[in-house]
C-alpha positions in Angstrom: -31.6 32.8 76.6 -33.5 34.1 79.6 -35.0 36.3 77.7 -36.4 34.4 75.2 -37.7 32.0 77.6 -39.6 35.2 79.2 -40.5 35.5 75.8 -42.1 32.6 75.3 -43.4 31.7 78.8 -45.6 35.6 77.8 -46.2 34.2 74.7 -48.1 30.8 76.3 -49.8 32.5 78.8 -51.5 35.1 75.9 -52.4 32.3 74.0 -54.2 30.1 76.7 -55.4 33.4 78.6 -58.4 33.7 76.3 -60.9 31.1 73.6 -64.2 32.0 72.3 -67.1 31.0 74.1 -69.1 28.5 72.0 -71.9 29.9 70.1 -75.2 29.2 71.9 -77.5 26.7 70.4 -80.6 27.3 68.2 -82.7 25.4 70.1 -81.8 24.3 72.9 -84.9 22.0 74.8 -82.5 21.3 77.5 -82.7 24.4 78.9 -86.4 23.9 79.9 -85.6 21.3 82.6 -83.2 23.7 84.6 -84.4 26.0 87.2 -81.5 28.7 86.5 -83.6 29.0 83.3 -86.6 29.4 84.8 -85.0 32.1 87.7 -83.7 34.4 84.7 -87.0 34.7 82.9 -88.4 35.6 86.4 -85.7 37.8 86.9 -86.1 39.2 83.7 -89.9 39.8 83.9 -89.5 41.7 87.8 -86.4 43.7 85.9 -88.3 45.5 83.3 -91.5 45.4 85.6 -89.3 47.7 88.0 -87.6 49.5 85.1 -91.5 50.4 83.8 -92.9 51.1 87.2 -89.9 53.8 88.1 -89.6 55.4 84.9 -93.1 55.8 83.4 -94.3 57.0 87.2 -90.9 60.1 86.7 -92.4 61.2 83.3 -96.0 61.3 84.4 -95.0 63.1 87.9 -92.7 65.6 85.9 -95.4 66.4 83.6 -98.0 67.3 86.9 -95.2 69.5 88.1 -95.4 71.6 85.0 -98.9 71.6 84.5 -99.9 75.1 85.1 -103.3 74.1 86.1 -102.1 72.9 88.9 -100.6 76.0 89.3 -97.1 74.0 88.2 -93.7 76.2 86.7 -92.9 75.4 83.2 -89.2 75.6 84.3 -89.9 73.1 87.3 -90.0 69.3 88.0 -87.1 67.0 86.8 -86.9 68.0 83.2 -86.1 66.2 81.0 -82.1 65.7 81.7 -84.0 63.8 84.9 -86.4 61.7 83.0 -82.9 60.9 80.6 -81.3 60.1 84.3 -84.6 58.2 84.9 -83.9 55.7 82.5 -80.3 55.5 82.3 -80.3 55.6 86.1 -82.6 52.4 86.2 -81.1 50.5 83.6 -77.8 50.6 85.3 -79.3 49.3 88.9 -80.7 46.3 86.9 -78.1 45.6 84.9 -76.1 45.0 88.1 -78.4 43.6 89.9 -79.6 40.7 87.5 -76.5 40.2 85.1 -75.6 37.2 87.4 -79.1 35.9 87.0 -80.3 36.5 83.7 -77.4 38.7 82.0 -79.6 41.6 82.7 -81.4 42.1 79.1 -84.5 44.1 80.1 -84.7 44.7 76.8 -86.3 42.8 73.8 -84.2 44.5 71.0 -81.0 43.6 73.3 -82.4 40.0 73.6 -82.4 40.2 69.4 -79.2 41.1 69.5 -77.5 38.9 71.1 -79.8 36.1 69.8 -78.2 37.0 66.3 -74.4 36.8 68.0 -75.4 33.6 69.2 -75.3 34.4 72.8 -78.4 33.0 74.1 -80.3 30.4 72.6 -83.6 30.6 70.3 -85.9 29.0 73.2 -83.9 31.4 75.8 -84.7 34.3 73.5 -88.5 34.2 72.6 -89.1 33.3 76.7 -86.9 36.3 77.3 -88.9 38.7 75.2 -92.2 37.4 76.7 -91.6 38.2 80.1 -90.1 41.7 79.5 -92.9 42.8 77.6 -94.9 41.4 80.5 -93.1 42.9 83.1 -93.3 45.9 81.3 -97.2 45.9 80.9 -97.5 44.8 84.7 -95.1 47.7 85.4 -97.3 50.8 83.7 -100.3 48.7 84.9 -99.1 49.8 88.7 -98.0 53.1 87.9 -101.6 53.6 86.5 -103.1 52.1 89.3 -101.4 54.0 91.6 -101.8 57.5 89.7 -105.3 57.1 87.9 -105.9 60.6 88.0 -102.6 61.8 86.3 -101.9 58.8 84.2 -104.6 59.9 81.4 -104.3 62.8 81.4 -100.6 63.5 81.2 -100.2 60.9 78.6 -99.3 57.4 80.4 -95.3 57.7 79.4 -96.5 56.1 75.8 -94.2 56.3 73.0 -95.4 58.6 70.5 -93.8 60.3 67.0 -94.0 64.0 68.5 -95.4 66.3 65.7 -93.6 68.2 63.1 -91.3 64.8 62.7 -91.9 62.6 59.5 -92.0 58.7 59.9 -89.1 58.1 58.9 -87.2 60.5 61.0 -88.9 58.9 64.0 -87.6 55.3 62.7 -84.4 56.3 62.0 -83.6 58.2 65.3 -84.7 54.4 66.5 -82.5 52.7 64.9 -79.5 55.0 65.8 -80.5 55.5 69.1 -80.6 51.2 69.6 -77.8 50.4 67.8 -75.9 52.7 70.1 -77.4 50.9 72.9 -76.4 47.5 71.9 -73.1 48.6 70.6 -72.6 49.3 73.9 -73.8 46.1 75.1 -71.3 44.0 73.2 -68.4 46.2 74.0 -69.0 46.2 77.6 -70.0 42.4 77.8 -67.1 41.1 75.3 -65.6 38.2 76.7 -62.4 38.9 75.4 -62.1 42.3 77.3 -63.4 40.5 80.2 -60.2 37.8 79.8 -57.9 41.3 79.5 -59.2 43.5 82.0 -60.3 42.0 85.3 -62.7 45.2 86.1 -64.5 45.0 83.0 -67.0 42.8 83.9 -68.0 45.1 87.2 -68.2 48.3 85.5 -70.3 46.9 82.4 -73.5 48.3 83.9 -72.4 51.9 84.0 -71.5 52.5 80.3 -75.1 50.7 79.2 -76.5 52.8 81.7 -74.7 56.0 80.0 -76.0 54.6 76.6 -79.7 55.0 78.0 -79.2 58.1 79.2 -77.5 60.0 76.8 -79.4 58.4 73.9 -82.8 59.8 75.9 -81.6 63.4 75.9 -81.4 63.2 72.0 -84.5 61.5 70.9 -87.0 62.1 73.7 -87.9 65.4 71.9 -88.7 63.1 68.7 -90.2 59.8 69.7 -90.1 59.9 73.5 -87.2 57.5 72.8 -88.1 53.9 72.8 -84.9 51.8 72.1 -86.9 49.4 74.1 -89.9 47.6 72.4 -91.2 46.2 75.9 -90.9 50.0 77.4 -93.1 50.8 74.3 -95.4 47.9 74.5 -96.3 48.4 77.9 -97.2 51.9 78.3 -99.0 51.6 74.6 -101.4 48.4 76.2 -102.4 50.5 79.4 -102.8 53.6 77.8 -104.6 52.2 75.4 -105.2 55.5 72.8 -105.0 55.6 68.8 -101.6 57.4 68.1 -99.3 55.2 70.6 -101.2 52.2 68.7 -100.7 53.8 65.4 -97.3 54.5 65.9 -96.4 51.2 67.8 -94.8 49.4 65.0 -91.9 52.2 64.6 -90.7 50.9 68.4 -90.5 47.5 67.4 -88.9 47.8 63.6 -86.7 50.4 64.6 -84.7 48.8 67.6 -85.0 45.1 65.9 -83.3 46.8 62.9 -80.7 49.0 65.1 -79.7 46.0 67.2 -78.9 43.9 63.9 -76.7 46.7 62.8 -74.9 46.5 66.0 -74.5 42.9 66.2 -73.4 42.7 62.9 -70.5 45.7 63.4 -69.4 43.9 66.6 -69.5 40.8 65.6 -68.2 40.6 62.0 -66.0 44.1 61.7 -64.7 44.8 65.1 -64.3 40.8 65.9 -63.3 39.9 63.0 -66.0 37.5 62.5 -66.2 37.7 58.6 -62.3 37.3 58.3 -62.6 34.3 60.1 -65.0 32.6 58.8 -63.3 33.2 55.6 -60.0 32.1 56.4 -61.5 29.1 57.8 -63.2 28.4 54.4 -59.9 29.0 52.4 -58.1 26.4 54.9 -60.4 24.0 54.2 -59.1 22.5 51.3 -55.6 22.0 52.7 -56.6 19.8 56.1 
């Protein structure tokens, strides 16, 4: 008997331990009137504004220390396992530092995402995208001032497709490299591992952080890795040359299409989502 009660006292406490957040609203004009809304777009724009300024000014100083002009080693500077820690590094500061705030998107394909899960709201999600791709142009904007000399000439850490790679080998390592981004996103944001495990929430930076990182060492060589429209945006309006314009469009399909992907996986295979919706439908007819 005591058993059973045990039983069933687990069984309760599973069952009210963890709900589904709501799904956010389309639109959402409330949203507007609050100041929290307001303090995560800023949050958002100083976020990627930082995340341009650090990054962008480690690729253009690694490519001065191997310049032999200036009597540089080919085998010196960061490399590019730093520039990979560069990014990754960055990503998991401000994920830490502004998930509280803003949920720490710095990212507009991430935004897209999560937009499609129904985590943030259609008016939360357009703002969001505006800012980063602000901050990300104010960002290169300082790292240009700051460096006018080098920024030109060693490229302005623009997104390019590097030669010898076709089109759509440049898209597709995009849309990989994203999706395993934003995989990573949900995985490490799910609510219902956060219900589970008490230290998920803390260490969610680190493993979106790794994401960065690791998906930099495979694709810089091909696109100078993107994964990050704003990233690409920025350094292409500063820099301001043909092939980073021409190119532009690859660093905005190919993460829009890569986060789809993984919202889709997440939310309808791993979650369940399609299952569902579908046994919802087919219990429809008997309430």
């Amino acid at each position: 008997m005591a058993k059973d009660v045990e039983v069933a006292e687990r069984g309760s406490f599973s069952a009210k331990d963890y709900h589904d957040p709501p799904p956010a609203p389309l639109f959402d004009s409330v949203e507007l009137t609050k100041w929290s809304f307001y303090r995560a777009v800023i949050a958002e724009f100083i976020a990627t504004l930082l995340f341009l300024y650090i990054t962008v000014l480690t690729v253009i100083g690694y490519k001065s220390q191997i310049d032999a002009d200036l009597g540089g080693d080919a085998c010196g500077g960061v490399g590019i396992l730093g520039i990979a820690w560069a990014f990754g590094g960055m990503i998991f500061i401000l994920v830490y530092c502004t998930a509280g705030i803003s949920g720490g998107h710095i990212n507009p394909a991430v935004t897209f995402g999560l937009f499609l899960a129904r985590k943030v709201s259609l008016v939360r999600a357009v703002m969001y995208i505006v800012a980063q791709s602000l901050g990300a142009i104010a960002g290169v904007g300082l790292v240009k001032a700051f460096q006018k000399s080098y920024y030109t000439k060693y490229g302005g850490g623009a997104n390019e497709l590097a030669d010898g790679y076709s089109t759509g080998v440049g898209l597709a390592a995009e849309i990989i490299g994203t999706f395993v981004l934003v995989y990573t996103v949900f995985s490490a944001t799910d609510p219902k591992r956060s219900a589970r495990d008490s230290h998920v929430p803390v260490l969610a930076p680190l493993p979106i952080g790794f994401a960065v990182f690791m998906v930099h060492l495979a694709t810089i060589p091909i696109t100078g890795t993107g994964i990050n429209p704003a990233r690409s945006l920025g350094a292409a309006v500063i820099y301001d040359k043909k092939k980073a314009w021409d190119d532009q469009w690859i660093f905005w399909v190919g993460p829009f299409i890569g986060a789809a992907i993984a919202a889709f996986y997440h939310q309808f295979i791993l979650r369940a989502g399609a299952v569902k919706a579908l046994g919802s439908f087919r219990s429809n007819p008997h309430n």
